[in-house]
C-alpha positions in Angstrom: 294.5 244.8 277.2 297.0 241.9 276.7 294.2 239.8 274.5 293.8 242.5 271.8 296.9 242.3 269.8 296.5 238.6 269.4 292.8 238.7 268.7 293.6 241.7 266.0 296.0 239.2 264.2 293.8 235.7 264.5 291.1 238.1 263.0 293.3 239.1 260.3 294.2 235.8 259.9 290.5 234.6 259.4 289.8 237.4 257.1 292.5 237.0 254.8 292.1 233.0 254.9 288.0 234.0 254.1 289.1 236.2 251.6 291.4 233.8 249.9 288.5 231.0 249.8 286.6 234.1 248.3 288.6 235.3 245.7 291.0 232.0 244.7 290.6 228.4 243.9 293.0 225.6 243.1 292.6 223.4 239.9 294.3 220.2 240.8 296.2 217.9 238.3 294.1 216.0 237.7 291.3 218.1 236.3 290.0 221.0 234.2 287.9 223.7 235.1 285.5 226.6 233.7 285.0 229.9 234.8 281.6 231.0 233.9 280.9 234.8 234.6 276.9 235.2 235.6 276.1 232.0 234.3 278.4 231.9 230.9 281.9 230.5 230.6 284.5 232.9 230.5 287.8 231.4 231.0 288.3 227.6 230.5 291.4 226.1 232.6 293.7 223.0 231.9 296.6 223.7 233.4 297.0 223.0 237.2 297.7 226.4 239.4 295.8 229.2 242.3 293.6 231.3 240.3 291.7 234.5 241.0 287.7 234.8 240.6 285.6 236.9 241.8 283.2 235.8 244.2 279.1 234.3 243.5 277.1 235.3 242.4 279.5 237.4 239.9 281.7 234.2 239.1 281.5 230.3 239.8 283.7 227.6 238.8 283.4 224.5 237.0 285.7 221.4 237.7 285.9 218.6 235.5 287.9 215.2 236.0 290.6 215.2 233.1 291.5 211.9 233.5 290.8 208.7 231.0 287.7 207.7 231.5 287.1 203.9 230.3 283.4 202.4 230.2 282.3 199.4 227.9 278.9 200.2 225.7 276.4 197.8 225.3 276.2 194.4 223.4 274.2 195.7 219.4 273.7 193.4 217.1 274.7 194.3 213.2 274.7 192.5 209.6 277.5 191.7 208.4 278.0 191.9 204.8 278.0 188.5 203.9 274.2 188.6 205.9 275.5 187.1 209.3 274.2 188.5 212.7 277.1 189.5 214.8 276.9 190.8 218.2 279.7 193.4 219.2 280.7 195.5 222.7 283.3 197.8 222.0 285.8 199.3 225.4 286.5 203.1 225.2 288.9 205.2 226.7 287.6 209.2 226.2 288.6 212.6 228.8 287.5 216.0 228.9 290.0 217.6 226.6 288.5 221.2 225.7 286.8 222.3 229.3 284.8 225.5 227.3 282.9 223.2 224.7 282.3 220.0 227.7 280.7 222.8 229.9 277.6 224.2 227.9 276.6 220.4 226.6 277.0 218.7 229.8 277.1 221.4 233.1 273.4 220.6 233.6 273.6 217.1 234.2 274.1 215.5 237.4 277.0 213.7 236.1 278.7 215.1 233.2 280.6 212.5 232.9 277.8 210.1 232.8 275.7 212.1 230.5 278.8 212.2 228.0 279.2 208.4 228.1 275.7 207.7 227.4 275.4 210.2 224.5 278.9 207.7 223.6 277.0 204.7 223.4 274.6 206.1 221.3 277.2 206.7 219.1 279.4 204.1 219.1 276.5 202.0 218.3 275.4 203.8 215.1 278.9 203.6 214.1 279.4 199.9 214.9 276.5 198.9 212.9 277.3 200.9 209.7 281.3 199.8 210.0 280.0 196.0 210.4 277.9 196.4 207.5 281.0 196.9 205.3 282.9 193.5 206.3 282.4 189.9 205.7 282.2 187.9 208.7 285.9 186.1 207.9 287.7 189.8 208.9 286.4 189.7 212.4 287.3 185.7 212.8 289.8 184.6 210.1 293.3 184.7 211.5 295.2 184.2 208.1 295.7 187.8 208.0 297.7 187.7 211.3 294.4 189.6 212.7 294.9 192.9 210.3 291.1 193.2 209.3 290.2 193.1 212.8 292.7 196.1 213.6 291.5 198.1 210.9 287.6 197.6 211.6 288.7 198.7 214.8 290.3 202.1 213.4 287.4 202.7 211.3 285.0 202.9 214.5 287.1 205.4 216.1 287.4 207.3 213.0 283.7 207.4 212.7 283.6 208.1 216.9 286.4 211.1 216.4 284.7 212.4 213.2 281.5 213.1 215.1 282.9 214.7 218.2 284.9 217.0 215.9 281.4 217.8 213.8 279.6 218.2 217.4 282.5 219.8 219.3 282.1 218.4 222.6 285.1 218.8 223.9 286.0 215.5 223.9 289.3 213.1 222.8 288.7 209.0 222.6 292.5 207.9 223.3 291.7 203.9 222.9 289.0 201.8 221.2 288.8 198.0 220.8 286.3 195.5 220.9 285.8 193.9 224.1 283.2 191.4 223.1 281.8 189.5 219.7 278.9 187.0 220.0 277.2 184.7 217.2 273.9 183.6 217.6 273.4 180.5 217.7 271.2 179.9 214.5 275.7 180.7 213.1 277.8 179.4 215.1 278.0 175.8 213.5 279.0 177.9 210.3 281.3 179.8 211.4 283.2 176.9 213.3 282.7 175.0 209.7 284.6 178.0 208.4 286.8 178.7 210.5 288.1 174.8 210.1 288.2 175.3 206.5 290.7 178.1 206.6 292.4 176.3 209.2 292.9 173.0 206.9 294.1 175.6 203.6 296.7 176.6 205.9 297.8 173.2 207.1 297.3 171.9 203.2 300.0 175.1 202.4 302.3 174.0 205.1 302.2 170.0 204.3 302.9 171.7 200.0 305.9 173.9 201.3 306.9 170.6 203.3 307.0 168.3 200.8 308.4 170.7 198.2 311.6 171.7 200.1 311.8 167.4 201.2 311.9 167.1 197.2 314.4 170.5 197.0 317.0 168.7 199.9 316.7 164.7 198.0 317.4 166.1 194.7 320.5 168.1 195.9 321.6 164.8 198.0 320.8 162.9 194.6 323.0 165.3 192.4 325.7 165.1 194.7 325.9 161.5 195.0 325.7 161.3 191.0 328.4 163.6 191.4 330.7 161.6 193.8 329.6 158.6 191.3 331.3 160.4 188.9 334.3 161.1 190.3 334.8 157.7 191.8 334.6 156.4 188.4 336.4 158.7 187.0 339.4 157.9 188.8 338.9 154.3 189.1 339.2 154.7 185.0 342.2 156.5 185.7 343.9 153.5 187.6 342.5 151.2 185.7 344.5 152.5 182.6 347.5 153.2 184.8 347.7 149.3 185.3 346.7 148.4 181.8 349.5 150.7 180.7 352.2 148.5 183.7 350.5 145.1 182.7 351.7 145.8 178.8 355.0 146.7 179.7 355.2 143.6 181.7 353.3 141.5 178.9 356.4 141.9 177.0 358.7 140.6 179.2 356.3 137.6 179.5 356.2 137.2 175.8 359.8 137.0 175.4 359.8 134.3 178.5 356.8 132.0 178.6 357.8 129.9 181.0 359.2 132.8 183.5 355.5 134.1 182.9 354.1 130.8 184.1 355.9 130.3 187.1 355.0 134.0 188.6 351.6 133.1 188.0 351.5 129.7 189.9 353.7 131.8 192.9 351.2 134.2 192.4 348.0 131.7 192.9 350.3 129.7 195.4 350.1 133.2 197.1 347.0 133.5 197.4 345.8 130.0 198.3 348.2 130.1 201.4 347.4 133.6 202.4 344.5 132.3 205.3 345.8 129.6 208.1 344.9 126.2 206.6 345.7 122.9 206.0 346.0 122.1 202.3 345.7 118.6 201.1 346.4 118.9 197.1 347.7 116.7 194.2 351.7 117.3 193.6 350.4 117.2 189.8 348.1 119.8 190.1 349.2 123.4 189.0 350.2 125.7 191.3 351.1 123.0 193.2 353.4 120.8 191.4 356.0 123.4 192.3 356.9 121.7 195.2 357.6 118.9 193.4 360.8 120.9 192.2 359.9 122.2 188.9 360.6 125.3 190.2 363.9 124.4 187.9 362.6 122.8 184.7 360.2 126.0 184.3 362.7 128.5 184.4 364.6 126.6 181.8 364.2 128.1 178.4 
């Protein structure tokens, strides 16, 4: 009599438990889910929560992963329009982004997910092959254009990716594209190399030009400045030069009324400079400057 109470309440318990795993399900956080009532969907999910169904046969549900999915599609070889073979692998990053268009296309399949990338890879290689054909082979290799072709050949294959999933509604959203691999033949990649130096030697020629022109810019500014300073310099050289001219004439006529007082400052004066250095001087007592030490010093100053 004891055992009844507790096995009426772990019975309850295991009803309502069976009953929950009947009637609810979960859609986790990282997925999205469909709710297909006998066999069509009825209610697609993308927000993580407990929902009520009804049990199978009357209702089943669906669960797709919602995360980014990343695959790499295979190597296709395209013309370029300058008639070189390139061979290109693009990386994709795609998820499940409208569960109620992803379930009728791809709910049969063993692998949704699988089946989407493949139909993916048919695509992206119709796409790469028309986008190629609309570039020269320099915008996938030149980098004078600080790699902005390659960017925008890029954005034109998810455009043409993005425009066909919305035409098809699939349900699915490509968040990144990018090329993971380029490959030349070999019967081009001597050219290409060849090119590739070429554009490489215009940009060194531009450098050595913008070099050389702004060495030319700095040694005509040094030259005007010294032509300048030249200037100046002489200028003011002039200037002293006329200063003395103007002192030597106002002496000049205190020498013209004195001759002989002229004379004798100019032996002192060559005296002056002959003794100005340390030596030993072995002259001629008759021999101007010198002949003033022969004491006529006197005489000379005598009118």
């Amino acid at each position: 009599m004891k055992r009844n109470p507790l096995t009426l309440v772990i019975g309850l318990v295991l009803i309502l438990i069976f009953g929950l795993l009947l009637f609810t399900f979960q859609v986790r956080t990282t997925e999205v889910a469909v709710v297909t009532t006998f066999g069509k969907p009825t209610r697609p999910l993308t927000e993580p929560n407990l929902y009520l169904k009804w049990p199978w046969p009357i209702q089943k549900v669906w669960s797709f992963d919602k995360r980014v999915q990343n695959f790499e599609d295979r190597l296709t070889e395209g013309l370029t329009q300058d008639n070189f073979n390139l061979l290109t692998s693009v990386y994709v990053g795609w998820q499940v982004s409208d569960p109620a268009a992803f379930f009728p296309r791809f709910a049969d399949s063993a692998n949704p997910i699988g089946a989407a990338e493949t139909l993916l890879d048919q695509w992206l290689g119709n796409a790469k092959t028309a986008v190629v054909g609309r570039h020269p082979l320099a915008d996938f290799v030149s980098t004078s254009d600080g790699g902005a072709s390659f960017v925008a050949i890029e954005n034109e294959i998810l455009a043409a990716i993005q425009s066909q999933l919305r035409t098809n509604n699939l349900g699915l959203e490509i968040v990144f594209l990018g090329f993971k691999r380029l490959q030349l033949p070999e019967s081009v990649t001597q050219s290409v190399f060849e090119r590739m130096t070429s554009e490489r030697q215009v940009l060194a020629d531009r450098f050595q030009y913008e070099g050389e022109a702004e060495a030319q810019r700095i040694r005509s500014d040094a030259d005007r400045r010294a032509a300048e300073m030249l200037a100046d310099a002489e200028g003011q050289a002039t200037e002293i030069k006329g200063k003395g001219e103007a002192e030597a004439a106002k002496s000049l006529k205190v020498f013209q009324q004195n001759p002989n007082l002229a004379r004798f400052i100019f032996r002192l004066s060559a005296l002056e400079d002959s003794l100005k250095e340390r030596s030993v001087l072995i002259f001629d007592q008759h021999t101007p400057p010198f002949d003033l030490f022969r004491g006529a010093a006197t005489n000379l100053l005598q009118p």
